[in-house]
C-alpha distance (Angstrom), angle and dihedral (degrees) to the residues before:
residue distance angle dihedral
X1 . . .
X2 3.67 . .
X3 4.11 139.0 .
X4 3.56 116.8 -112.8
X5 3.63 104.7 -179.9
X6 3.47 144.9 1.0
X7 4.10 136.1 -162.8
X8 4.13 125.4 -176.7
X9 3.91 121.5 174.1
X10 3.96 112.1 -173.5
X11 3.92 95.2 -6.8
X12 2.91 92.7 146.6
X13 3.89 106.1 -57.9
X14 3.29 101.9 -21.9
X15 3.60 110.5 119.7
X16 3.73 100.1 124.9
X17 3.65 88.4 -128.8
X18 3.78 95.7 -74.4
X19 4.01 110.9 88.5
X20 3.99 100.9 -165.6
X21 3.46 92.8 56.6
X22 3.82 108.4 24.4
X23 3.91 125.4 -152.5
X24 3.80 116.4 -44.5
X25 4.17 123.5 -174.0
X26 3.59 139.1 -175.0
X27 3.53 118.5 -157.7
X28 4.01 136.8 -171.5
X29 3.62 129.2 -122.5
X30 3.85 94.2 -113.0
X31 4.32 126.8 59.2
X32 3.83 110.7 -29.8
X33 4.20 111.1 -163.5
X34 3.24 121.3 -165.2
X35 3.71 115.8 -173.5
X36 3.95 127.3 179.8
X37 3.70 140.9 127.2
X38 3.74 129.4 -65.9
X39 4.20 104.2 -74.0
X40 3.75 102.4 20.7
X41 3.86 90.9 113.6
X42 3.64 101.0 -103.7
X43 4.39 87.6 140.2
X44 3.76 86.0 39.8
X45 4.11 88.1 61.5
X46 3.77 86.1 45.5
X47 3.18 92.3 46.1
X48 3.64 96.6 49.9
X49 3.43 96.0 49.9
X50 3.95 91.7 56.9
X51 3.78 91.9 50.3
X52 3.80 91.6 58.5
X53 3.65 95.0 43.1
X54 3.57 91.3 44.1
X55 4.33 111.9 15.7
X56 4.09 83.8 -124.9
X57 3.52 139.2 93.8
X58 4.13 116.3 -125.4
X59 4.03 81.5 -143.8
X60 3.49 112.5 39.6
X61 3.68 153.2 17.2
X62 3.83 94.8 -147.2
X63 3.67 113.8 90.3
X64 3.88 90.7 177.8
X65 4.34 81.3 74.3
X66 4.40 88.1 54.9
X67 3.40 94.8 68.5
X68 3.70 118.1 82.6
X69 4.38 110.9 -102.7
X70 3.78 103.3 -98.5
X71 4.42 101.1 22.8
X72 3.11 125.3 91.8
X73 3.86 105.4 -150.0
X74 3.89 132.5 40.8
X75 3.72 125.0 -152.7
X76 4.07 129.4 -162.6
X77 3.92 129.7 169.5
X78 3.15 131.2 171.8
X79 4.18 138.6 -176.8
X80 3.94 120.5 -135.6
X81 3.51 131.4 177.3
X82 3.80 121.3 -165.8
X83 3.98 137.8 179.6
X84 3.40 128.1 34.6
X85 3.68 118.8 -3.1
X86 3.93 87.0 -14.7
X87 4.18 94.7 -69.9
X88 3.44 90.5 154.6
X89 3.71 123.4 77.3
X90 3.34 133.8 -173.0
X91 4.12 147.3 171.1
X92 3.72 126.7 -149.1
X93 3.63 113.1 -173.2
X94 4.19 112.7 -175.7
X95 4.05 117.2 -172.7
X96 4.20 119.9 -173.6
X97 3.91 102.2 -159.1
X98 4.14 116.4 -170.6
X99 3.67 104.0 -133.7
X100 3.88 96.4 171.6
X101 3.80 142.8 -5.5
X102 3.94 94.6 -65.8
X103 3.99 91.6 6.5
X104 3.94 118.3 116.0
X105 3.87 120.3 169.8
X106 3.97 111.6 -150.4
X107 3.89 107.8 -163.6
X108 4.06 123.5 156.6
X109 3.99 137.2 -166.6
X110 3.50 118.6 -148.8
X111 4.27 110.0 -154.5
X112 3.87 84.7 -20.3
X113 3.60 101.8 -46.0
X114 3.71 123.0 110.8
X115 3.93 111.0 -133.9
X116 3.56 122.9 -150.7
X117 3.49 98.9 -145.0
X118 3.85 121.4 43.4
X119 3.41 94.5 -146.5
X120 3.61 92.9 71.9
X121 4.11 76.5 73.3
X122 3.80 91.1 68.3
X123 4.27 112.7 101.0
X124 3.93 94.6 29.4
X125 3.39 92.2 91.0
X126 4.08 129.0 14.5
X127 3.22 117.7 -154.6
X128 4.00 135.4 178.1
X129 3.76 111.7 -164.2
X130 4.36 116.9 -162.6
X131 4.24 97.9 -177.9
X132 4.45 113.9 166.9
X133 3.99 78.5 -96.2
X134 3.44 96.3 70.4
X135 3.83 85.0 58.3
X136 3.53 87.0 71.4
X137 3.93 91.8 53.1
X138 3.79 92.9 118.6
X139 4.30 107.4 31.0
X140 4.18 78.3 42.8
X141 3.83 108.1 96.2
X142 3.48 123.1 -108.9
X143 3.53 101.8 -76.4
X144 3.46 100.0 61.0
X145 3.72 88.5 59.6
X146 3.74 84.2 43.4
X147 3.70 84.2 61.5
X148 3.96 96.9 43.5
X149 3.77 86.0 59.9
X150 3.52 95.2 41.9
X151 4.38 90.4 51.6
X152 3.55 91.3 49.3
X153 3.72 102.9 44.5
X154 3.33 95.4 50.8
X155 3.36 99.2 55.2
X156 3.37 86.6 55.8
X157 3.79 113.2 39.9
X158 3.74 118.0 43.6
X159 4.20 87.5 -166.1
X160 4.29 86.5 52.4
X161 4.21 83.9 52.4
X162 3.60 101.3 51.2
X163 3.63 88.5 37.5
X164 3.70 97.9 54.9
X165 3.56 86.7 46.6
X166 3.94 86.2 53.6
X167 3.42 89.9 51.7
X168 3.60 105.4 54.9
X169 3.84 93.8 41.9
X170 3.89 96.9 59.1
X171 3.97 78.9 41.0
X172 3.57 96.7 68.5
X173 3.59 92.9 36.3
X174 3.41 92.0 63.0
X175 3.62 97.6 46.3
X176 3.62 90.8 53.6
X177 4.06 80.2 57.6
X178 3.56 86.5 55.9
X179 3.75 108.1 49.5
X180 3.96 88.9 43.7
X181 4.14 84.5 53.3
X182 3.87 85.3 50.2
X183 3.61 90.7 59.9
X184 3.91 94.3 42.8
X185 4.29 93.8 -100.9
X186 3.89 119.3 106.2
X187 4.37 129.8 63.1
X188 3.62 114.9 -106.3
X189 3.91 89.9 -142.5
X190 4.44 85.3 63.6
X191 4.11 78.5 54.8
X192 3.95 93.6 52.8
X193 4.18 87.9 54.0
X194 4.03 89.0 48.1
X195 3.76 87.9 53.4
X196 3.39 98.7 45.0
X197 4.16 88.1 55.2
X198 3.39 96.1 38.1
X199 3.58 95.0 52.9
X200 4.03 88.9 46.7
X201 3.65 100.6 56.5
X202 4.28 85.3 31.7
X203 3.62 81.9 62.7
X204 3.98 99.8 54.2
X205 3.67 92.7 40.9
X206 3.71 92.4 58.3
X207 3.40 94.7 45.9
X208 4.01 97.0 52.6
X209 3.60 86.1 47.2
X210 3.66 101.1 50.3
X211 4.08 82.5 55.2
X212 3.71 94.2 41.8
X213 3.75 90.4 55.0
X214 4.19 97.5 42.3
X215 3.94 83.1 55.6
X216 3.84 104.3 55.5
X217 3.59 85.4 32.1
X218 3.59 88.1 71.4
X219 3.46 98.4 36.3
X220 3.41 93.9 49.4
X221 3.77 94.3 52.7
X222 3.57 99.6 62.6
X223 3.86 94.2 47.6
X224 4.16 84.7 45.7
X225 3.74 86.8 52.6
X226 3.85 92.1 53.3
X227 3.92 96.7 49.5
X228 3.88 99.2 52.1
X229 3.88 109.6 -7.1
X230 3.59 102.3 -108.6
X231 3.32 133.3 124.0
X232 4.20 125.3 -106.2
X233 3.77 145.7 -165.1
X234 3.51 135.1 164.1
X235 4.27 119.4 -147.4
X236 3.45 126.3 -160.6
X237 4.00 115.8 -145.0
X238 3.70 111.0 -173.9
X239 4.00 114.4 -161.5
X240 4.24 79.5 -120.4
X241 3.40 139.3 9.9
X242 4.00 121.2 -112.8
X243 3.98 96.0 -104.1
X244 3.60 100.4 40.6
X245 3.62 94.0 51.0
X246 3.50 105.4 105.5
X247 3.94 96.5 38.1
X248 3.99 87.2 63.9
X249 3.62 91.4 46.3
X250 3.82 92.4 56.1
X251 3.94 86.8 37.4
X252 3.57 97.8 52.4
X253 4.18 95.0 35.8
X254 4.16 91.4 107.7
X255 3.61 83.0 54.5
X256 3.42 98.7 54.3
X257 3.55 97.2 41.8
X258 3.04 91.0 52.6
X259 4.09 96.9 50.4
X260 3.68 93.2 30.5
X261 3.95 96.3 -126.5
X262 3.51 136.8 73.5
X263 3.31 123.3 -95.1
X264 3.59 109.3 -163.9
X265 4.09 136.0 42.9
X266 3.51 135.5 67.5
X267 3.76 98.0 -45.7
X268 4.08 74.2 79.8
X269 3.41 110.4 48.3
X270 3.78 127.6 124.4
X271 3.85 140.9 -171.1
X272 3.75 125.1 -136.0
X273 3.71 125.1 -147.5
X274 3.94 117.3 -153.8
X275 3.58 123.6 -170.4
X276 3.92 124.1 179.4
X277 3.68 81.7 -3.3
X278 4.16 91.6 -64.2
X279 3.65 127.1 111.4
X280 3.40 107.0 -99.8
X281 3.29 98.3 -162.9
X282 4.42 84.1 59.3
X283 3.96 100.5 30.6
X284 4.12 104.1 25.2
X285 3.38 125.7 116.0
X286 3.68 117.2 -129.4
X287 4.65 87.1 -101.9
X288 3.64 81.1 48.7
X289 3.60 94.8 58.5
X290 3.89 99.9 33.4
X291 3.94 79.7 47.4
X292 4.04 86.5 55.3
X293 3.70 94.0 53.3
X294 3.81 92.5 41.1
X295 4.08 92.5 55.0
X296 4.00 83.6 44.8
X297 3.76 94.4 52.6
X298 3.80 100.3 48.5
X299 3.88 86.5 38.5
X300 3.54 93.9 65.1
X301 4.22 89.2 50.5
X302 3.89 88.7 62.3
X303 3.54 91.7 46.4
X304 3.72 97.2 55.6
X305 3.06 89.2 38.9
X306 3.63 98.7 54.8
X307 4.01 89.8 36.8
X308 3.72 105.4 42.7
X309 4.53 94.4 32.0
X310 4.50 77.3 -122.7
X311 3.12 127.1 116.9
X312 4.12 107.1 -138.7
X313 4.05 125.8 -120.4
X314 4.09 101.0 -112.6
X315 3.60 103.8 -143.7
X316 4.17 103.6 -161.7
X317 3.49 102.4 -171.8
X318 4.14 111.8 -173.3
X319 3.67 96.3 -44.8
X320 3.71 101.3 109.0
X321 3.89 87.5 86.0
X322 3.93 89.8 47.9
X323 3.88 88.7 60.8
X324 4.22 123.9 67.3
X325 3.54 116.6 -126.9
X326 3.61 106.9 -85.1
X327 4.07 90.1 40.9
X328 4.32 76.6 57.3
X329 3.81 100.9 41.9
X330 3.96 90.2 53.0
X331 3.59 93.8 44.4
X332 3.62 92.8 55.6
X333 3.95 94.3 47.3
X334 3.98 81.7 52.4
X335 3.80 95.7 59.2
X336 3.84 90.8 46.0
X337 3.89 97.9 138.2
X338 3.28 102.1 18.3
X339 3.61 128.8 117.0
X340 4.38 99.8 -117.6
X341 3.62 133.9 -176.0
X342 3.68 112.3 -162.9
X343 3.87 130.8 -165.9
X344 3.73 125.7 -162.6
């Protein structure tokens, strides 16, 4: 699969200079640079490109901060091709509307049609995203990593999307339980059901990401061992296992009551990365870590590719610099073949 074109008015600040029309791109199938000075937009491209691929921002949950200060609306599209000699063609069109002071509606059209559920986006487009934050993968706390396996899973898995979004929903419903019980409002039999649901799709998530991780773990290691010699493993250590779930829930429920959150589930989760046998997160060196997130990055192109029978778009954005020069050379032998954009 590759990208063949790509058009943002007020995402962000890309405009292109002309404001009727907005910016509009074409790019080829092999490395696309785009160089510039600091604040032209070259992020905000990458940045748009993700969101339409994936309905998410790499840098931020706030969709109020993607539309350009002073507009209301946002617009992206973008043209992919996939399969053999690109005979599949398709248009993803993403619009952020403000609807209120803090209000943003996200709503998308795939080849004209609107869908009513943006995961239906996920597969058009693959995309593998290496930004300076993911640098800071493994000295990050745990819910960045949280977040790198949430990015990559969903792209992947369809079930792990809705899921996650399953998740999070009863989540917040059950901490809305918990702050009305802290103020004496709310039936502790309602709390029971949450817990019961939580724990159920808790369960699933942990076990697709326990698999997830043991995967690109050993992917990972073997392209870790090639850079630098040393060897690599990634752990995954869920907050709570799948079976004692909803004991801890029910253990822990004076807890939350009384803090008005919950303190245990996926929402907590962390992965550990061991090289040489040492927390690398404790005892790496700074190429050690940027090495980590390297071997991650190029892991998860061979497993889509391998997976999905695509070959990802790499999105580099500004890390070349971050990288010394052998780190560089094999990262650029990696994406051999792969459709790239590149920012520096």
């Amino acid at each position: 699969m590759f990208l063949e074109s790509v058009k943002a008015k007020d995402f962000r600040n890309l405009n292109g200079g002309t404001k009727e029309t907005g910016l509009g791109l074409e790019l080829s199938r092999g490395v696309n640079i785009l160089t510039g000075m600091n604040a032209q937009g070259k992020t905000n491209f990458i940045e748009a490109v993700y969101f339409c691929a994936t309905a998410r921002s790499h840098r931020t949950a706030n969709h109020g901060e993607l539309i350009r200060f002073g507009e209301d609306a946002a617009l992206i599209s973008i043209n992919v091709s996939r399969g053999v000699d690109g005979r599949y063609k398709d248009r993803i069109e993403m619009s952020l509307k403000r609807t209120g002071k803090n209000a943003v509606v996200k709503s998308a059209r795939v080849n004209g049609v609107p869908i009513d559920k943006l995961g239906d986006l996920l597969g058009i487009l693959y995309c593998v995203i290496f930004s300076p934050e993911n640098l800071s993968l493994v000295k990050s706390g745990p819910g960045e990593r949280r977040r790198f396996m949430d990015m990559e899973l969903c792209q992947v898995s369809k079930v792990y999307y809705y899921e996650l979004k399953q998740y999070y929903h009863i989540l917040r419903q059950r901490n809305a339980l918990l702050k009305g019980m802290q103020k004496g409002a709310g039936a502790g039999d309602t709390l029971e059901l949450w817990d019961a649901q939580l724990a159920e799709s808790g369960g699933r998530i942990v076990s697709l990401r326990r698999a997830y991780i043991e995967s690109i773990s050993r992917v990972a290691a073997g392209i870790h061992q090639r850079i630098c010699g040393e060897e690599f493993s990634a752990v995954y250590r869920p907050s709570v296992t799948a079976g004692e779930f909803l004991d801890k829930l029910k253990k822990n429920r004076e807890t939350d009551i009384r803090n008005g959150s919950t303190g245990c589930g996926v929402h907590k989760d962390d992965v550990q990365f061991i090289i040489n046998g040492l927390d690398s997160r404790v005892y790496g060196s700074q190429g050690q870590q940027r090495t980590t997130a390297l071997s991650l990055k190029l892991a998860e192109v061979i497993m889509i590719r391998e997976e999905k029978g695509e070959t990802p778009l790499l999105l580099l954005d500004d890390v070349m610099s971050e990288l010394d020069a052998a780190r560089q050379e094999h990262l650029l032998s990696a994406i051999s073949g792969a459709q790239t954009i590149i920012t520096c």
